[in-house]
C-alpha positions in Angstrom: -16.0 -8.1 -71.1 -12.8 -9.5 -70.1 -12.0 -12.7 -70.4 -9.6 -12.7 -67.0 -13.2 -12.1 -65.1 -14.4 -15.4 -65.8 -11.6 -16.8 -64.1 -12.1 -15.0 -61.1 -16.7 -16.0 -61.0 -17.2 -18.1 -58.4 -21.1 -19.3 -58.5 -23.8 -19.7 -55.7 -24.3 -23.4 -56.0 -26.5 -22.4 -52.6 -28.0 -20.2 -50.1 -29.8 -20.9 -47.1 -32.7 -19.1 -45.4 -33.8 -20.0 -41.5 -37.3 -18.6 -40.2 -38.2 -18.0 -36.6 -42.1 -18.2 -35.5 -41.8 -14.0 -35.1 -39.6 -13.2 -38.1 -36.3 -14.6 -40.6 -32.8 -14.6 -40.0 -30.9 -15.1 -42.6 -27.5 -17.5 -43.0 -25.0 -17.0 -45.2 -22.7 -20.2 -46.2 -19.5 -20.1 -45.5 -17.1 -19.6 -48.8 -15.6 -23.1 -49.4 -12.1 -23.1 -50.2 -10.5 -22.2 -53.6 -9.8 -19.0 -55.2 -11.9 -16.9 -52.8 -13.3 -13.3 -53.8 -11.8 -10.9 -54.8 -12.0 -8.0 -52.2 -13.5 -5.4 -54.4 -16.0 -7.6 -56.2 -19.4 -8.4 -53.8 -20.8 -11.6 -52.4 -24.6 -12.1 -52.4 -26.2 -13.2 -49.5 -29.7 -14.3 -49.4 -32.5 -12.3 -47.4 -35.8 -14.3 -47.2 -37.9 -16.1 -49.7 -41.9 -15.3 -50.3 -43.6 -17.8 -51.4 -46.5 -17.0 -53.5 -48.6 -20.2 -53.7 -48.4 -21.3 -49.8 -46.1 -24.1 -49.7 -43.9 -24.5 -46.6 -40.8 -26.5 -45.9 -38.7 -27.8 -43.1 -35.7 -28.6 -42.0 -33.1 -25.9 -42.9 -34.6 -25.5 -46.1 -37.8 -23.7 -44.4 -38.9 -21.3 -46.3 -40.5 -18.1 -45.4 -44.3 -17.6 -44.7 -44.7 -14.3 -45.7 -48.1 -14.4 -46.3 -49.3 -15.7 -43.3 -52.2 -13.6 -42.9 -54.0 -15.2 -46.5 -55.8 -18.3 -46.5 -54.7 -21.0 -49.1 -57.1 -20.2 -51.9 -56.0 -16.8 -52.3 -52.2 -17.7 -52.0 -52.9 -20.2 -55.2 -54.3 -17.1 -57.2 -50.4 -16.8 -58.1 -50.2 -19.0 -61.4 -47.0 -17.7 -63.2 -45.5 -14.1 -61.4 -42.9 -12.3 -63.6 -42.7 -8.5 -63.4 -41.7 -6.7 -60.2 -41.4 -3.6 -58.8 -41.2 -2.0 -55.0 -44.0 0.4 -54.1 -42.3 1.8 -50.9 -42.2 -1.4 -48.6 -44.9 -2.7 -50.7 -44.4 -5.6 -53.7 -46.0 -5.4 -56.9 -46.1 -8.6 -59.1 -47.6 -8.9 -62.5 -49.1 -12.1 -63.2 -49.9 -12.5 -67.2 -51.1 -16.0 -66.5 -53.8 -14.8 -63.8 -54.1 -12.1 -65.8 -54.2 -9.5 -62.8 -51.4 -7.3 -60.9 -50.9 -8.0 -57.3 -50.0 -5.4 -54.3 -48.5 -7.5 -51.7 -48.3 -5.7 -48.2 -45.1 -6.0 -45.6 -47.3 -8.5 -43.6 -48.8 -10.2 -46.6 -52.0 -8.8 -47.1 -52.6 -9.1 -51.0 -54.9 -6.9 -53.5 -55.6 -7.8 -56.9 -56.2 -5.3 -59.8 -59.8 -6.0 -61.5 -60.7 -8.9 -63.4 -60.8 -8.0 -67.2 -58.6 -5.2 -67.1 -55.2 -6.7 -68.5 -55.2 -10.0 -70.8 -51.7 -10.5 -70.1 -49.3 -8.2 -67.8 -45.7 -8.2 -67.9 -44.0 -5.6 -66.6 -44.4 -3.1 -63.9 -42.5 0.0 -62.8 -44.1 2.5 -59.4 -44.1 6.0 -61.1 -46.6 8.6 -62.2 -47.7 8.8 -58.6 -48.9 5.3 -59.1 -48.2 1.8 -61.5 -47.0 1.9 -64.9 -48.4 -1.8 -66.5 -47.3 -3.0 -69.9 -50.0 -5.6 -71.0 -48.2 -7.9 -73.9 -51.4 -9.2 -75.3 -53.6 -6.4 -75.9 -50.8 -4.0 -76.4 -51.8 -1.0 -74.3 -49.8 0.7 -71.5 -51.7 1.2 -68.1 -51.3 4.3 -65.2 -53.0 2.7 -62.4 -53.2 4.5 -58.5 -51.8 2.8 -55.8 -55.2 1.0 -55.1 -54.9 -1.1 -58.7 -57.5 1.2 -60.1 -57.3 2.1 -63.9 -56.1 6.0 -64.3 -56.0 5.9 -67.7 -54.1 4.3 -70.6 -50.7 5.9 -71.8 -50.8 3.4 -74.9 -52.7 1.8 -77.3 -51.6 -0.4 -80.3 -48.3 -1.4 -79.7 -46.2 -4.6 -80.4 -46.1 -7.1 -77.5 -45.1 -4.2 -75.0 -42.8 -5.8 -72.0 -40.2 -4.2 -69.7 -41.2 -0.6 -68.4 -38.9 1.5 -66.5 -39.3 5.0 -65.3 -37.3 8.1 -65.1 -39.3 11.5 -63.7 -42.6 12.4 -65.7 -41.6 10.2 -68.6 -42.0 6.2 -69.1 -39.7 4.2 -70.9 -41.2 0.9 -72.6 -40.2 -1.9 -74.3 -42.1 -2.6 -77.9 -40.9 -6.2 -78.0 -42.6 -6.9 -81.3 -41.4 -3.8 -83.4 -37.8 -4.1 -81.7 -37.5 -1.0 -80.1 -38.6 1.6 -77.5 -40.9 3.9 -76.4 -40.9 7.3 -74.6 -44.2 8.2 -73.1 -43.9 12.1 -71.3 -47.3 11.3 -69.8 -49.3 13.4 -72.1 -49.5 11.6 -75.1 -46.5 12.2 -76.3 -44.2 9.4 -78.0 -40.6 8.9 -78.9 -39.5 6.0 -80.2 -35.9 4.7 -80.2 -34.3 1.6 -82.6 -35.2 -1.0 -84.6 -34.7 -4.8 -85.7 -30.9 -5.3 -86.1 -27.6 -6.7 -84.6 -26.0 -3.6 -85.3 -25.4 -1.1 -81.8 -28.0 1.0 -81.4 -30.4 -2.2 -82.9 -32.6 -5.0 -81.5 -33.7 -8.3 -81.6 -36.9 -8.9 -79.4 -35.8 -7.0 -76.4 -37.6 -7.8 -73.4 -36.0 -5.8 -70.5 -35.5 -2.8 -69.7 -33.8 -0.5 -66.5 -33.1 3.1 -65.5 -29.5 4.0 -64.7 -29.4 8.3 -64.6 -28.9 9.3 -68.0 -28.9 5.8 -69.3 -31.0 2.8 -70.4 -30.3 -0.5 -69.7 -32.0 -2.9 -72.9 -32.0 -6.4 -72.1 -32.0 -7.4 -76.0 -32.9 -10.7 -75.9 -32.0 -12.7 -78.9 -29.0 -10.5 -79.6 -28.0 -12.0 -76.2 -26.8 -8.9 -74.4 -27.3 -6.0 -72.8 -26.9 -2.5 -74.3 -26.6 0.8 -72.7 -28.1 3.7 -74.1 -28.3 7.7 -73.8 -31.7 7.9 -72.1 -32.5 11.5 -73.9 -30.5 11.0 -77.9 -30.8 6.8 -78.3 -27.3 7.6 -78.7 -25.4 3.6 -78.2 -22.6 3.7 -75.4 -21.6 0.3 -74.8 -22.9 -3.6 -74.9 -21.9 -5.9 -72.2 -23.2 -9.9 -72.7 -22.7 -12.6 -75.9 -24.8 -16.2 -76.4 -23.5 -19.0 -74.2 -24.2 -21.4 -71.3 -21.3 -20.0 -69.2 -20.9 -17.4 -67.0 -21.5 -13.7 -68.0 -23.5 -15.4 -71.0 -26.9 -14.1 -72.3 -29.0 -16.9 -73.5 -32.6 -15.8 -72.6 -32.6 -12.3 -70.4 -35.8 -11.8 -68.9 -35.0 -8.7 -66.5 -32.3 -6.1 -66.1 -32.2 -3.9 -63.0 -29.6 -1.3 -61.2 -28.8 -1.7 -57.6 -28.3 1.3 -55.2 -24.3 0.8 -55.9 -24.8 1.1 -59.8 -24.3 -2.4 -60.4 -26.3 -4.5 -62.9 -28.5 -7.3 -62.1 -29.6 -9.8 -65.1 -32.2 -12.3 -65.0 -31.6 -15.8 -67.8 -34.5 -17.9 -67.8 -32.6 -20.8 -70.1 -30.0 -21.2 -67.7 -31.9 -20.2 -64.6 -29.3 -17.7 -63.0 -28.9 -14.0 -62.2 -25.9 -12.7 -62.9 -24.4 -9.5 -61.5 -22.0 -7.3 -63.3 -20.2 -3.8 -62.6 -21.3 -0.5 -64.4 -18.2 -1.4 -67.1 -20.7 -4.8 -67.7 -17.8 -6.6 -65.9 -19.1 -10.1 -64.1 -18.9 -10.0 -60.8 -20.9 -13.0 -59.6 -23.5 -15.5 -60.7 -26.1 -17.1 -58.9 -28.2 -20.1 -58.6 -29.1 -23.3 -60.9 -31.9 -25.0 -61.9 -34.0 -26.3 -59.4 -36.8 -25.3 -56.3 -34.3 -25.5 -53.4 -33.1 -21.9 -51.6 -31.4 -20.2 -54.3 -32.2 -21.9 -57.0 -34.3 -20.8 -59.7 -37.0 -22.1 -62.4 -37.4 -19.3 -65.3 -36.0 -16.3 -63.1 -37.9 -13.4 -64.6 -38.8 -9.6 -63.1 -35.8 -8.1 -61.1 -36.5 -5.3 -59.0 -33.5 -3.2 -56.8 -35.0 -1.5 -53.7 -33.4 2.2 -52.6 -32.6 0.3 -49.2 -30.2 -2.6 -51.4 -32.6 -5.2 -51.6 -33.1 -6.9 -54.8 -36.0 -9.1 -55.3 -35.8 -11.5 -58.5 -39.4 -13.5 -59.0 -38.6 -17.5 -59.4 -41.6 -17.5 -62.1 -42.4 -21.3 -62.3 -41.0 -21.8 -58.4 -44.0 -19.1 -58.1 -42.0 -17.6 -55.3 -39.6 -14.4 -54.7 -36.4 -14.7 -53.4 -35.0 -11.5 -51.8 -31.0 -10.9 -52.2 -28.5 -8.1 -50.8 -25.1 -7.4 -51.7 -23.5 -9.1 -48.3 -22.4 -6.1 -46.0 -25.6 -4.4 -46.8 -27.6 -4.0 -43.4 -30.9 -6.3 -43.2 -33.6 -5.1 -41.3 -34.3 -6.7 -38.3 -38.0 -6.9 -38.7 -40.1 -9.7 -40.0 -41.2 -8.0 -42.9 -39.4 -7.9 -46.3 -36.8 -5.4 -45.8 
């Protein structure tokens, strides 16, 4: 990555949500006065925010009540969300500290998969006609329908498996403690793809993982950046990401996902920030800081990109989601999360 980039980052210190009794609108703060943006590189504007545990604000810091139609008890079910995924309009959230994976509805109606079927889920991808689950403790791989029902398991006996991501009939995993990944065609089948290593092409603990066509985006962790990967060979193409506490730096990636334009969303839970960076891993803009105020984060983990441009990042320890779009993408005007 260019150094000259850095130079040119301007970061979200904040965003600012408003919600009306029937719906959201959303505000986006003025750009204060400095170097500006450059006008091919995107500003990030803040949709809504879902709070998972119930909590309301005020002022201009309200937050939205998404899940209006759930009674407090269930809301605190939520203990520490981290994968996501879209399911249509629907949100998927997998909770390893609850132990459970949770279907949220547009209007907030929330299902929970059954009690004693995952000891820890991580990740969580829609595919298969239904929901790919990595559970990191007992190291099987789950196909679940769309009512949270077990299909059948894909995997047994792996490593700590994390990030999922699909592409067609075949699933893509992340075998955290073996340092590599998986292939699974859905019929037993199994390709596997790396090793432990700072060399391209190698791992160390990866934890993320995203579709992009052809490609595979690894979030390896404690090699602090992102690779890129020939889906079909494991052939290396490019790395993008170094150790640091700046921006475009990798300390802790949690979750890497592709928005509808191609560009590359990265979750760092030790800095708590998303960054987003072009398909050449350039850095286009970095957001948030540590904290529980609108757009900020406390361990930013799952990243999911919607086919409509939303992107929502789960604010693990805020136990809320915060919903972004690349500003001049359209919102929708309706009080669900579009």
């Amino acid at each position: 990555m260019r150094r000259s980039v850095l130079a040119r980052v301007l970061t979200l210190a904040a965003l600012f949500a408003a919600v009306g009794c029937g719906g959201y609108r959303t505000v986006e703060r003025r750009l204060p006065a400095g170097p500006g943006w450059p006008a091919d590189q995107p500003r990030v504007r803040l949709d809504s925010i879902v709070e998972l545990d119930g909590k309301s604000g005020s002022g201009s810091s309200r937050f939205l009540r998404w899940l209006g139609e759930e009674d407090s008890a269930t809301l605190r079910r939520f203990r520490r969300p981290y994968g996501v995924t879209w399911m249509g309009e629907q949100v998927i959230v997998a909770d390893p500290d609850a132990r459970r994976v949770a279907r949220i509805a547009p209007r907030g109606r929330i299902a929970f998969s059954n009690d004693g079927l995952f000891r820890r889920p991580v990740g969580v991808a829609a595919c298969l006609g239904g929901l790919v689950v990595s559970d990191a403790e007992s190291g099987r791989v789950a196909l679940l329908d769309a009512e949270l029902e077990l299909v059948r398991w894909l995997a047994r006996d792996l490593e700590r498996p994390t990030g999922i991501a699909c592409a067609g009939q075949v699933v893509h995993v992340v075998e955290t403690g073996r340092h590599r990944l998986l292939a699974l065609d859905g019929e037993g089948g199994t390709k596997a793809i790396g090793g432990r290593g700072a060399e391209p092409g190698r791992f160390n603990f990866p934890t993320a993982l995203a579709v992009d066509g052809a490609e595979l985006l690894v979030g390896d962790t404690l090699n602090f950046r992102v690779q890129r990967i020939e889906r079909f060979t494991g052939t290396f193409l490019d790395a993008f990401g170094r150790l640091g506490d700046a921006p475009g730096e990798m300390p802790r990636i949690k979750s890497v996902a592709v928005d509808r334009a191609g560009q590359v969303w990265v979750s760092d839970a030790h800095l708590d920030r998303v960054s987003l960076y072009d398909r050449e891993g350039q850095l286009l803009v970095s957001i948030g800081r540590s904290g529980s105020g609108v757009g900020e984060f406390s361990f930013p983990a799952g990243i999911a990109a919607h086919a409509d441009g939303r992107v929502a990042v789960v604010d693990s320890l805020n136990r809320r989601l915060q919903i972004f779009r690349v500003a001049g993408e359209t919102p929708s005007p309706t009080g669900a999360m579009r």
